[in-house]
VEXROKE-306381 format. One record per residue (C-alpha): chain; x, y, z; residue in one letter; residue number from 1. Coordinates in pm, 1 decimal, always signed. Example, Ala and Ser with C-alpha at 12.3 -4.5 7.8 and 13.67 -1.06 7.14 Angstrom:
<rogus>
chain A&u +1230.0&v -450.0&w +780.0&res A&n 1;
chain A&u +1367.0&v -106.0&w +714.0&res S&n 2;
</rogus>
This chain:
<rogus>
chain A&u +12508.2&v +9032.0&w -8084.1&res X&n 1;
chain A&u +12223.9&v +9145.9&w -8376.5&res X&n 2;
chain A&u +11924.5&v +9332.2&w -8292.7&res X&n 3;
chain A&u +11691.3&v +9026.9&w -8296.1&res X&n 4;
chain A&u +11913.5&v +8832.4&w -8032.8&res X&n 5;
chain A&u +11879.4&v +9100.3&w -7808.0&res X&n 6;
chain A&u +11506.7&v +9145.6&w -7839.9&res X&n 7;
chain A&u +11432.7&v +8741.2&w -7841.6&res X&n 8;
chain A&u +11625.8&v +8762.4&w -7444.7&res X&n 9;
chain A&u +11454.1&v +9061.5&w -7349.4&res X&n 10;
chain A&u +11140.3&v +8849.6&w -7424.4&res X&n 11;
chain A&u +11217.4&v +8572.3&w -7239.6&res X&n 12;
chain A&u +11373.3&v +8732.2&w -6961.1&res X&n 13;
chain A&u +11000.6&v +8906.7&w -6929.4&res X&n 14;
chain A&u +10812.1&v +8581.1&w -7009.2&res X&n 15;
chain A&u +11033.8&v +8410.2&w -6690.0&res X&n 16;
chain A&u +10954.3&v +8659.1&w -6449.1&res X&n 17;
chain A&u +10575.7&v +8722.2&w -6523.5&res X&n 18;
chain A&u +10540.3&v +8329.8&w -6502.0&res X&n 19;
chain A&u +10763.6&v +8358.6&w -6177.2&res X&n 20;
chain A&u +10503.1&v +8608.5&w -6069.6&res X&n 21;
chain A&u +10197.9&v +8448.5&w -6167.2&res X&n 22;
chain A&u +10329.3&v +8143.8&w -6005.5&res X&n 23;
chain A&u +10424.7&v +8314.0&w -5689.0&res X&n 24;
chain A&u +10058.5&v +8464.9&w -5698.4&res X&n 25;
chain A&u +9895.4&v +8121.4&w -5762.4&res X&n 26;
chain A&u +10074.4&v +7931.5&w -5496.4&res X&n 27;
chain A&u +10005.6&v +8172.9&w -5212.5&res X&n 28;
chain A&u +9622.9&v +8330.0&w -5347.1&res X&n 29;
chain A&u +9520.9&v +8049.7&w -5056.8&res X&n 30;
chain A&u +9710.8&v +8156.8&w -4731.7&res X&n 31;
chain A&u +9527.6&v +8362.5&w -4544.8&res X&n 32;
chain A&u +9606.3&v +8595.6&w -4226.2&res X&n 33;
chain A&u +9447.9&v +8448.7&w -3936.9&res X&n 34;
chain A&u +9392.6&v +8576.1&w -3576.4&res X&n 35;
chain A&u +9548.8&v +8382.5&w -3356.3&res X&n 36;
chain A&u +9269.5&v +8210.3&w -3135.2&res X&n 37;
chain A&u +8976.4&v +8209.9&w -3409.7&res X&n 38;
chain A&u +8766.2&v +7870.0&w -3547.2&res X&n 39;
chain A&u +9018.0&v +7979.6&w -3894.1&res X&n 40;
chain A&u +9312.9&v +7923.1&w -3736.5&res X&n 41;
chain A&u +9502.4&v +7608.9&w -3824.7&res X&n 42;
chain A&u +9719.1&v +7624.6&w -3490.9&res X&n 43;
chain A&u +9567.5&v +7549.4&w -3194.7&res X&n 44;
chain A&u +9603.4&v +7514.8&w -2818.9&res X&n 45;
chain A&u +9612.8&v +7318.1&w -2580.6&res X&n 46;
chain A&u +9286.1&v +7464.2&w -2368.1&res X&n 47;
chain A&u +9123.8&v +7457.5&w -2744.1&res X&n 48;
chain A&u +9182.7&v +7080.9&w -2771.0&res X&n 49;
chain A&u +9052.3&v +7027.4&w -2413.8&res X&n 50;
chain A&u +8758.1&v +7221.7&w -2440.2&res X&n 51;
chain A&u +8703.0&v +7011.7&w -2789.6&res X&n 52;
chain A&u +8744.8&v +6686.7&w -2604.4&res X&n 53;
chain A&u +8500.7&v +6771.3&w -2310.8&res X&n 54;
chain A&u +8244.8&v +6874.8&w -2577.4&res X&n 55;
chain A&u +8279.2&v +6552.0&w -2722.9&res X&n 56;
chain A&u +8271.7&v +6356.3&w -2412.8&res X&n 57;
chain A&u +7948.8&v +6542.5&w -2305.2&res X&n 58;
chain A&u +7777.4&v +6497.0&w -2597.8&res X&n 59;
chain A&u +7794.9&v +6836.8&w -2700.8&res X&n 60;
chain A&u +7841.1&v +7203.8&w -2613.5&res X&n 61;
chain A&u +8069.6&v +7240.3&w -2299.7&res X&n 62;
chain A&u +7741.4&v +7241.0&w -2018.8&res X&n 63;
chain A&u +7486.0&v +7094.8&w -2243.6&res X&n 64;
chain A&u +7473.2&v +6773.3&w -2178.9&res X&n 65;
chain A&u +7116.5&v +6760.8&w -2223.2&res X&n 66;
chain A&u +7076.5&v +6509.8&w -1921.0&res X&n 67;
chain A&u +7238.4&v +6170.4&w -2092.1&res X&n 68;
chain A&u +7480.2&v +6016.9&w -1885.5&res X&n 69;
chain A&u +7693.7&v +5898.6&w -2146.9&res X&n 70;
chain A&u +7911.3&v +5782.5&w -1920.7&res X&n 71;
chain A&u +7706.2&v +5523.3&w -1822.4&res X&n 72;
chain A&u +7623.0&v +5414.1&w -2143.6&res X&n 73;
chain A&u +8000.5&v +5379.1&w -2276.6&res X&n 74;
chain A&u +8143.4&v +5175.5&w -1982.1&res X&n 75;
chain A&u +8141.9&v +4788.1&w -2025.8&res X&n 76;
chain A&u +7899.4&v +4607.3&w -1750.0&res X&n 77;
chain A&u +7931.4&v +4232.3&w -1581.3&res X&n 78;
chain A&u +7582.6&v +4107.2&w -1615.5&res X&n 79;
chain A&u +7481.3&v +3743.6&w -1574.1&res X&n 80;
chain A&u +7182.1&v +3639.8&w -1712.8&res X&n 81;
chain A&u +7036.9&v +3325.9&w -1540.2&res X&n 82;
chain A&u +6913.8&v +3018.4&w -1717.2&res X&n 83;
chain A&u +6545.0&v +3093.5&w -1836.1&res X&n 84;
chain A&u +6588.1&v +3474.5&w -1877.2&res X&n 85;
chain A&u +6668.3&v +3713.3&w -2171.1&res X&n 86;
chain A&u +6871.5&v +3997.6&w -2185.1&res X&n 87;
chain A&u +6738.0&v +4227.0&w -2400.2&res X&n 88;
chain A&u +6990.3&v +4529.6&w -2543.2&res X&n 89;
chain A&u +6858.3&v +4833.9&w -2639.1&res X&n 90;
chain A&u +6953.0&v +5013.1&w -2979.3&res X&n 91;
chain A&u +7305.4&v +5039.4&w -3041.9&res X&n 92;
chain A&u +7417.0&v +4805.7&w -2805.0&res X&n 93;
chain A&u +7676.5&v +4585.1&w -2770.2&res X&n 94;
chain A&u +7745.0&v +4240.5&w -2572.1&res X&n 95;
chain A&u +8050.7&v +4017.1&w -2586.3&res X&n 96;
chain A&u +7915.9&v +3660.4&w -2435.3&res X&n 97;
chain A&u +8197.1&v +3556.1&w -2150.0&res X&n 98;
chain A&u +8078.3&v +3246.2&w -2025.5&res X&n 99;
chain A&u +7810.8&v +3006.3&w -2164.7&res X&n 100;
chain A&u +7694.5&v +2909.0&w -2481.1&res X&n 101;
chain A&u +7413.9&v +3168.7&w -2574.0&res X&n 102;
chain A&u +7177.1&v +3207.8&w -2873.3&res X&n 103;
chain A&u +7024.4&v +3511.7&w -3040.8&res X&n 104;
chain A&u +6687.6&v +3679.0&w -2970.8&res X&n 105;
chain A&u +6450.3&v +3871.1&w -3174.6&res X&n 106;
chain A&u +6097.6&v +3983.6&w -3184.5&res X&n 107;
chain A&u +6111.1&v +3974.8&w -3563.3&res X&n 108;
chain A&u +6289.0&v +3760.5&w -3826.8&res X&n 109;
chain A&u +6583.3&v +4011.2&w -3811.4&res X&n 110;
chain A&u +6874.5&v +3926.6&w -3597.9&res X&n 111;
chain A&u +7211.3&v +4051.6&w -3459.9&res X&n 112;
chain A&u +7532.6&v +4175.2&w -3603.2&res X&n 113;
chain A&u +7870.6&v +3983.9&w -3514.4&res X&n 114;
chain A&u +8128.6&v +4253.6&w -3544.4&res X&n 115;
chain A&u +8410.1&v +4030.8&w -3491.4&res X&n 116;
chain A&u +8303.1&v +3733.9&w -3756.8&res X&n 117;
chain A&u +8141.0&v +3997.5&w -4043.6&res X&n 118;
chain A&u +7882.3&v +3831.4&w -3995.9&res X&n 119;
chain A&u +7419.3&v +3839.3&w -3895.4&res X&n 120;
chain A&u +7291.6&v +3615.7&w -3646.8&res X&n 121;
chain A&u +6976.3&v +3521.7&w -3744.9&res X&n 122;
chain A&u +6695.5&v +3450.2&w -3428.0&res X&n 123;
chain A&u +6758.2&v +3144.3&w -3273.0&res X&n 124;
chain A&u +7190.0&v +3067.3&w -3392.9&res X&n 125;
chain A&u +7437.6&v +3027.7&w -3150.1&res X&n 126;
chain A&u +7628.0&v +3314.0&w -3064.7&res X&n 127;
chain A&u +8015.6&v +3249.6&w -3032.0&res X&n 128;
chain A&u +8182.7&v +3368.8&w -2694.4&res X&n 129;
chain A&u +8440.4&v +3672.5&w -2721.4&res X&n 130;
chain A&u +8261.9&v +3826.6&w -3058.5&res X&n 131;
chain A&u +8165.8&v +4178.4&w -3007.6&res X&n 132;
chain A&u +7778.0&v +4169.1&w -3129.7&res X&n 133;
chain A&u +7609.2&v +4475.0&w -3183.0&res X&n 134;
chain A&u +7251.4&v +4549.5&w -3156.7&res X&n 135;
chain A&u +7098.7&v +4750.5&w -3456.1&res X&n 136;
chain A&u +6745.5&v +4786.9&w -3304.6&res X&n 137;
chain A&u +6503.2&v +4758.7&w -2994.6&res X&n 138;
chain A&u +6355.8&v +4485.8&w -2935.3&res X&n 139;
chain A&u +6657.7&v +4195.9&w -2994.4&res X&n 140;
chain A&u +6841.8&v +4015.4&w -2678.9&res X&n 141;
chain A&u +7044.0&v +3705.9&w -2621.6&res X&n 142;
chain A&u +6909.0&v +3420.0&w -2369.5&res X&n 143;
chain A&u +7129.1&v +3106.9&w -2274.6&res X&n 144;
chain A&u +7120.0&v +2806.4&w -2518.9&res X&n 145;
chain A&u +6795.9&v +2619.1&w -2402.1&res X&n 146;
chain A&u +7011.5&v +2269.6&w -2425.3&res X&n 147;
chain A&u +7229.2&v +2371.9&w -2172.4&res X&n 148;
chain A&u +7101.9&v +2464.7&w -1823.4&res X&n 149;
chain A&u +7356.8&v +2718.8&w -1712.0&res X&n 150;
chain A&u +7325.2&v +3115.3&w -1744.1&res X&n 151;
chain A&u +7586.3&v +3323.8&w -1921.6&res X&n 152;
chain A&u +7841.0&v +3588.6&w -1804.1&res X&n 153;
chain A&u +7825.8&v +3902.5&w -2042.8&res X&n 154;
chain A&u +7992.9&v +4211.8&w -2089.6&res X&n 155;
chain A&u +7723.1&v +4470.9&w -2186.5&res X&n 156;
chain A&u +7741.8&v +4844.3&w -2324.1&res X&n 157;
chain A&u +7442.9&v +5058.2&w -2328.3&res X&n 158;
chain A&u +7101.5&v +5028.8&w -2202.6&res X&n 159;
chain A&u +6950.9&v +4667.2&w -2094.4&res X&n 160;
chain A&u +6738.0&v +4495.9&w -1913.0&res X&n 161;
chain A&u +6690.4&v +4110.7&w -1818.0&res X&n 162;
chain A&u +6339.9&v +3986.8&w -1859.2&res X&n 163;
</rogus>
């Protein structure tokens, strides 16, 4: 072997490992030691998840629950609004019509959003039975279809009240 040969494979020889060390530098600059136990840590346990899933049921905080029952407000209610009344949903709301052929109520020219169809329910349209309808604002309801003379049978979530 010449002179040159020798020098041109001591040169790549170095050239491999400083890229194998710059590569080995690069792929690991991110990994950091964690304590076991800290927010940083990307294992965690069991009690960690649990305590994370009462917080969220709660509304917050473990013991701040800041007096909402929000277990009241997430469970699905029978209600049966008679013929001549209006059940009116409070903000964020939601009502899937059962029985009965109802139609949409609003204070304003705004209506209701049908989850299930994609779809806004203007004041006054009829609102299909099983479609999940959700109630953007105060101030909107549902109330039997005035040609019939039956009430409905609803499954409500969240606040109400028939009027």
């Amino acid at each position: 072997m010449n002179r040159y040969t020798k020098i041109f494979g001591i040169l790549v020889a170095a050239a491999v490992v400083a890229g194998g060390v710059n590569w080995y530098q690069s792929a690991y600059a991110d990994v950091q030691q964690t304590t076991p136990g800290l927010a940083d840590d990307p294992i965690v346990t069991k009690s960690y998840v649990d305590q994370k899933i009462a917080e969220l049921s709660n509304g917050g905080p473990t013991g701040a629950n800041s007096g909402k029952d929000t277990a009241s407000e997430s469970k699905l209610e029978v209600v049966t609004v008679p013929f001549g009344a209006k059940l009116m949903v409070g903000a964020g709301g939601e009502v899937v019509v059962r029985t009965g052929k109802a139609v949409a109520y609003s204070v304003d020219t705004n209506g209701l959003s049908d989850l299930t169809a994609g779809i806004d329910i203007a004041p006054g349209m009829a609102i299909a039975t099983n479609h999940l309808i959700l109630f953007p604002r105060d101030g909107r309801g549902i109330e039997p279809d005035p040609k019939q003379k039956n009430g409905l049978t609803v499954l409500v979530r969240g606040k109400y009240n028939l009027v």
